[in-house]
N, C-alpha and C positions, 0 to 999 in steps of 0.2 A: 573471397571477394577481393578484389585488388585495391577495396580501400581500404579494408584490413590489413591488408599489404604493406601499402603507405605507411597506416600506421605504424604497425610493429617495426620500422623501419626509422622511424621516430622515435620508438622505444629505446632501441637501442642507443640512439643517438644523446638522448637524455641520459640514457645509463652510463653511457663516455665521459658525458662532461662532468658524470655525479661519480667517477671511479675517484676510490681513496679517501671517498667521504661520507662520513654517516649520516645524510640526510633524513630528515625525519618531517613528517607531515600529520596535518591535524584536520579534522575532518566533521560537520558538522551538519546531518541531514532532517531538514524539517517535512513534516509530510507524512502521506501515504504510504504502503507498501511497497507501489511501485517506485517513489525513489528511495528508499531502500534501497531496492534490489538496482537501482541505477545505481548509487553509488558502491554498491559492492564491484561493481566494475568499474568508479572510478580508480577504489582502490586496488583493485588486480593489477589497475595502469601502472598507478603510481607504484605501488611493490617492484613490478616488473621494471621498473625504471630507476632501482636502487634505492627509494624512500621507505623510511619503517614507518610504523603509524607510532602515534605518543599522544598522550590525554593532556601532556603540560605544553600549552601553547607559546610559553616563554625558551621551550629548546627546537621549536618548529621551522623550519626550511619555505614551508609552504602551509598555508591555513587555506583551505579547500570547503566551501557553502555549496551545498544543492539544496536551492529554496522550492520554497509550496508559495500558492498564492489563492489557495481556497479563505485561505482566514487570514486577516488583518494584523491580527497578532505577529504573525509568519515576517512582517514587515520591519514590523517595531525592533524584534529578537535584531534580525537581520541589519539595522541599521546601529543598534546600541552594541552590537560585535562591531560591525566596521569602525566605530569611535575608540574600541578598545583597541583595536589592531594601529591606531593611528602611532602609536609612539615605540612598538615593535616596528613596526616600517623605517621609523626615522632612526632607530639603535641597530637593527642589525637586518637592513632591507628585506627582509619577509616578500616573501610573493604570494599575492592576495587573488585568488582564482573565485570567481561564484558563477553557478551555473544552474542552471533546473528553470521551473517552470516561469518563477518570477521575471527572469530574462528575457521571457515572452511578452514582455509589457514595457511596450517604449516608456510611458511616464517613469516606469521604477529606472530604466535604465540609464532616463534623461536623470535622473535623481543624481545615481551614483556617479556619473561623469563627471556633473558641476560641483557635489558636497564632498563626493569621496574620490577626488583624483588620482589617488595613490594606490588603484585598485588594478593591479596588472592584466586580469584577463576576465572578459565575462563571452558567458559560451549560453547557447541555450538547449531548450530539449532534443533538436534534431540536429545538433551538432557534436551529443555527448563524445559519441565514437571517434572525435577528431582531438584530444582532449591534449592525445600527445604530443601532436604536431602544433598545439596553440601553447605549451609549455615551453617546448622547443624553442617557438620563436622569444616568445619572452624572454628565455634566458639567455640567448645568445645575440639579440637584434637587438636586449633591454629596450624595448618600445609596448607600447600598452598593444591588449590585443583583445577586437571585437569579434566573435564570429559567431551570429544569430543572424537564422533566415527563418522567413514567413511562410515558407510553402514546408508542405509534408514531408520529413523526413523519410528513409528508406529503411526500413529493418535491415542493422547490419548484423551479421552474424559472428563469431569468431572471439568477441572482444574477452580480453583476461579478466579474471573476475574470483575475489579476495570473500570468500562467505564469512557471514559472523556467525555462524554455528556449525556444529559437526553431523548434527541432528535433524534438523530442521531445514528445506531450503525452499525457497519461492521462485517460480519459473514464469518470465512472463512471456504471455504467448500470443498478446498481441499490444500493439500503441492505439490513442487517437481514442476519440468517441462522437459519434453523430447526432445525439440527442439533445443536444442546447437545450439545455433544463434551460429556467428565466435567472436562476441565481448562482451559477455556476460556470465559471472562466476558464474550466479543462477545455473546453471545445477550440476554443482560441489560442491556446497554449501549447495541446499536445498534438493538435490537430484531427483530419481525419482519419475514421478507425482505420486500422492497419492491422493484418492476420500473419502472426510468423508461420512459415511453412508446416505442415503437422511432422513429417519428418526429420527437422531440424528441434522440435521439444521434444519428441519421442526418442530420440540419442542424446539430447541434455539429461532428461531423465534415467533414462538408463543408465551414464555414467554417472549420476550421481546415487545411484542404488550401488552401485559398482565402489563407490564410494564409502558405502555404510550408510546413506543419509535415508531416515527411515516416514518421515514427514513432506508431502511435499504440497504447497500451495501457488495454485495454478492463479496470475495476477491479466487484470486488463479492467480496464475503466468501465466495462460491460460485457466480462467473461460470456455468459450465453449467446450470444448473439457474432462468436466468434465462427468465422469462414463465412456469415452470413453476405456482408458485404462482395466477397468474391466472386459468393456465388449466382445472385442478381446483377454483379456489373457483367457475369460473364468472365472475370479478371483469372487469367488461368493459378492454379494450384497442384503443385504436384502430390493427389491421394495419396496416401500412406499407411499401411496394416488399417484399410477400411476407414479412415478416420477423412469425417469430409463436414462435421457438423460439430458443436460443443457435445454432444451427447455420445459421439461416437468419438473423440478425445477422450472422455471419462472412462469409456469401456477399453482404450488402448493402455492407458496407462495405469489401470487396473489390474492389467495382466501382467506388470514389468516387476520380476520378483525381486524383491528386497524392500520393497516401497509396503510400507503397511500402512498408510493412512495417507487420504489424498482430500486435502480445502479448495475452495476459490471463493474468491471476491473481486471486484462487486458484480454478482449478476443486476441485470434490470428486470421487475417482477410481468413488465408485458411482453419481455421474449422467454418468460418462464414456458416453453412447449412443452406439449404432455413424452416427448422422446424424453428429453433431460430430467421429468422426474422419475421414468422409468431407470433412467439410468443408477440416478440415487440409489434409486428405490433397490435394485440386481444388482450393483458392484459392492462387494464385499469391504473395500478399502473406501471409499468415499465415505466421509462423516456424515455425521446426520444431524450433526448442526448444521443449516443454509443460512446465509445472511439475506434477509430479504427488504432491502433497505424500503423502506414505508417514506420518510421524508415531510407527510402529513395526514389526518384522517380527513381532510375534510375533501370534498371534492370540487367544489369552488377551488378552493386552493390551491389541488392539485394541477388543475387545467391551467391556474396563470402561472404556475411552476412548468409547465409543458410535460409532465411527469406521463403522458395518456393512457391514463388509470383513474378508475373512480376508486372511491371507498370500498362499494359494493365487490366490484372485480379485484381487489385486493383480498378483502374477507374473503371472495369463496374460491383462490385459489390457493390463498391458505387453508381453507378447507377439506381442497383436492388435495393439496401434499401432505394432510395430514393424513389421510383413508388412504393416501398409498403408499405411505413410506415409514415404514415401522419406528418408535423410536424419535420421530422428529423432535429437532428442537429450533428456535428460528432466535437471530440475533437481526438490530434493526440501525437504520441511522434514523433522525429525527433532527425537523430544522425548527425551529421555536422561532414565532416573530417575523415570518415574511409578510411584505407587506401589505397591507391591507386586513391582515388575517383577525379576526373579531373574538371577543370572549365567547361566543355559541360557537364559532367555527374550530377554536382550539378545543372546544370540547370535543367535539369529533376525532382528534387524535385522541384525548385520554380515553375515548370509548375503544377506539382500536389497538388500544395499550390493554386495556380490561381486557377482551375478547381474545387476542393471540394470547395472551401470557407471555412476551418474549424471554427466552434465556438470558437473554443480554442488550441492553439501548445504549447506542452511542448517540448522545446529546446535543447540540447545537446551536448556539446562538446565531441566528441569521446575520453575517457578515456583508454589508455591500459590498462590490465589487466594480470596480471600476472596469465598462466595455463591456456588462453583461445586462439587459434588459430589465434585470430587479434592480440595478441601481439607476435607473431610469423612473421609476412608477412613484409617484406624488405621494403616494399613505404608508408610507413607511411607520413604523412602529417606535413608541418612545424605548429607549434603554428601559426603564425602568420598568415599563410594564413587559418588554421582554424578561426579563431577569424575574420580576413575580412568574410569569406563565413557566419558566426553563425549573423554578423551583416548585412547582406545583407538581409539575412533570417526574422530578428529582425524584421526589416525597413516591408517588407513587411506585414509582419503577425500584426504589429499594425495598418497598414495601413487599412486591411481589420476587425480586430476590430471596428475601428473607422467606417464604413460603415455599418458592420452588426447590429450596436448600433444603427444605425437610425431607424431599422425595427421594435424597440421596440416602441420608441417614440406614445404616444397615443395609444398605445392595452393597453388588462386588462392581468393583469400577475397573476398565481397564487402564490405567494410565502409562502415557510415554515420558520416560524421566529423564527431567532435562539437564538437571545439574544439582548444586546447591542452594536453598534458599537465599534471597538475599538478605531478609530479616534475620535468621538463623542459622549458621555456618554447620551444624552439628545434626540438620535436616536437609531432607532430599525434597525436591519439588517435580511436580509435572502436570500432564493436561489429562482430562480426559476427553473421551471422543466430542462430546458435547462444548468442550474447551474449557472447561473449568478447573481452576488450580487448585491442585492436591499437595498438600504438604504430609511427608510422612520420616520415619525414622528407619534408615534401609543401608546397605550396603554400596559403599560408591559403583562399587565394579554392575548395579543395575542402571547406572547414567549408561541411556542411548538405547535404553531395551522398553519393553510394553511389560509392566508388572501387575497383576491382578491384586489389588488393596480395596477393604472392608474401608467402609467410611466411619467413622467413630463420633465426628462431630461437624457443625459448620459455624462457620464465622464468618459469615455477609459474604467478603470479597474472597473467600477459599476455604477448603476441608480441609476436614485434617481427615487421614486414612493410616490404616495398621496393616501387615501382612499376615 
């Protein structure tokens, strides 16, 4: 593409004026997966442009933010770093870059203008691809640099891109999301959905099989519902090895040898079609963990969340993927405390906590959000009785850990070994299909292979396994 062009053209040009000097950048991602896997392409830039990375911000060139702005927190981080940066700037002029979702939000942006003026470039999510060209300017124009627009970015394709594993890698296969839940600011931020072409993932994958990388998780704000939108606007797509739908994506890159295990997240549970659990259900390399984000059991709730899902329709299509897909296990989000939500109504999610069993709940306190519909609604919830409900919730969900942990006990697991433990240098650790961490005592030379280990024991947050 000829913006890729552009850029790489800017790369070099950054790489000129950084020849003979060992620049060094620091890099700091709050978030989701998918920025992650954005900033693994920031870092491809930067690399490709003479900078190394380094964890000690005191020898840094460039200190490099790609924020979130799902939680509040994400803010707070974000602005108690820029005060730290403030006296690196004034000793040995640092260029201070922040980019990703947050940028999407004039009040944050109006923030850092007026408190943090010494911040050289802020970029947003559909500008990431231009990253080198807004370096460029800074360093050679030394003038602050804005480049954030409102409208949809373009899926660019091309951009160089720095993996943090050898193992493990996350492909995202489309931008955007349509579904304006009430408490949630991706829609406004990342814009609307957008489907990368299927034959431009289907040759990332495959080189990266080509690569050795044995894990691959497929990324988008609403995975399932991927080419959906193409294919009701009519918006053309160029087919590829049959792949025209999210179900028939799973079955391509199932067949792409080297790849032995294939995630995504986030599906949404109303574009759950019976194609996509067929898919599960016949590809051999698709796990059988699904994340099936719930969000809440009640169905009041659900509706003022925009979620369009009742309770009822959640239970029995977890019901359906359990009678057809061997093995299932389901992992969930959950929002504790939107507003209005009542102590009967929260009970409705602990019941659909009971009834799935999930593998795994990622927890949540209900964050307002400034520009999204739940921080508009008058019943907002006290802190304090959020934090009782998010612990009642807590209480349960390890509860049912602790039980599901027994079923492992004495099976053979297959696990992918990712490296070393971080608690224990002298142990191997890794996942298994279900995503649970296995700790065990192994040979280095099995990091990045699939090892069949006996479970021996469990300890809440990991097993231990034996060969």
């Amino acid at each position: 593409m000829k913006e890729i062009e552009t850029q790489k053209q800017y790369i070099t040009k950054v790489k000129q004026l950084n020849e003979d000097k060992k620049n060094k950048y620091t890099i700091l991602t709050m978030g989701c997966q998918l920025n992650e896997n954005d900033s693994e392409k920031l870092c491809g830039m930067l690399e490709q442009m003479g900078y190394e990375k380094t964890e000690n911000q005191e020898e840094a060139d460039i200190a490099l933010f790609n924020t979130c702005c799902v939680r509040e927190n994400a803010e707070d981080k974000l602005f108690g770093k820029l005060g730290e940066l403030k006296k690196l700037k004034e000793k040995k002029g640092i260029i201070i870059a922040i980019g990703g979702c947050m940028m999407q939000e004039k009040h944050i942006t109006d923030k850092i203008k007026q408190s943090y003026p010494f911040v050289d470039i802020l970029f947003g999510t559909h500008t990431l691809h231009k990253f080198p060209e807004d370096l460029y300017k800074a360093l050679q124009e030394k003038r602050k640099i804005e480049d954030i627009i409102d409208i949809d970015g373009e899926i660019h394709e091309g951009l160089p891109i720095k993996r943090n594993s050898k193992i493990k890698a996350s492909v995202t296969i489309m931008n955007g999301c349509n579904n304006f839940c009430s408490y949630c600011i991706v829609p406004y931020v990342r814009g609307r959905e957008r489907s990368r072409e299927p034959k431009e993932i289907i040759k990332e994958v495959e080189e990266l099989a080509k690569q050795g990388y044995k894990e691959i998780t497929l990324l988008g704000q609403n995975v399932n519902s991927y080419l959906r939108v193409e294919r009701e606007k009519q918006i053309p797509f160029e087919e590829y090895q049959g792949v025209h739908s999210f179900a028939t994506l799973l079955q391509a890159i199932n067949k792409i040898d080297g790849i032995q295990r294939i995630r995504f997240v986030s599906p949404h549970p109303k574009d759950f079609t019976d194609d996509v659990i067929q898919a599960i259900a016949s590809c051999d390399k698709v796990c059988k963990l699904v994340h099936l984000p719930l969000q809440s059991g009640n169905t009041k709730v659900l509706k003022e969340m925009n979620r369009k899902y009742t309770k009822e329709q959640y239970l029995n299509l977890v019901e359906k993927m359990k009678n057809k897909i061997p093995n299932l296990t389901l992992s969930t989000d959950i929002i504790v405390g939107f507003p209005g939500e009542t102590d009967e109504e929260f009970e409705d999610t602990l019941d659909v906590v009971r009834k799935v069993n999930f593998e795994q709940v990622y927890m949540f306190i209900y964050s307002r959000r400034v520009g999204t519909p739940g921080d508009k609604m008058q019943n907002q919830i006290p802190e304090e009785q959020k934090h009782k409900r998010f612990d009642q919730l807590k209480a349960l969900v390890e509860s049912q850990i602790g039980q599901n942990n027994q079923k492992y006990l004495g099976t053979k697991q297959k696990v992918l070994v990712e490296g070393e433990s971080k608690n224990n240098k002298t142990l191997l650790t890794g996942r298994t299909d279900s995503n649970k961490v296995v700790v065990f005592e192994g040979d280095k030379e099995s990091i990045g292979q699939i090892v069949e280990l006996e479970i021996v024991s469990e300890h809440m947050w990991y097993l231990k396994g034996e060969k």
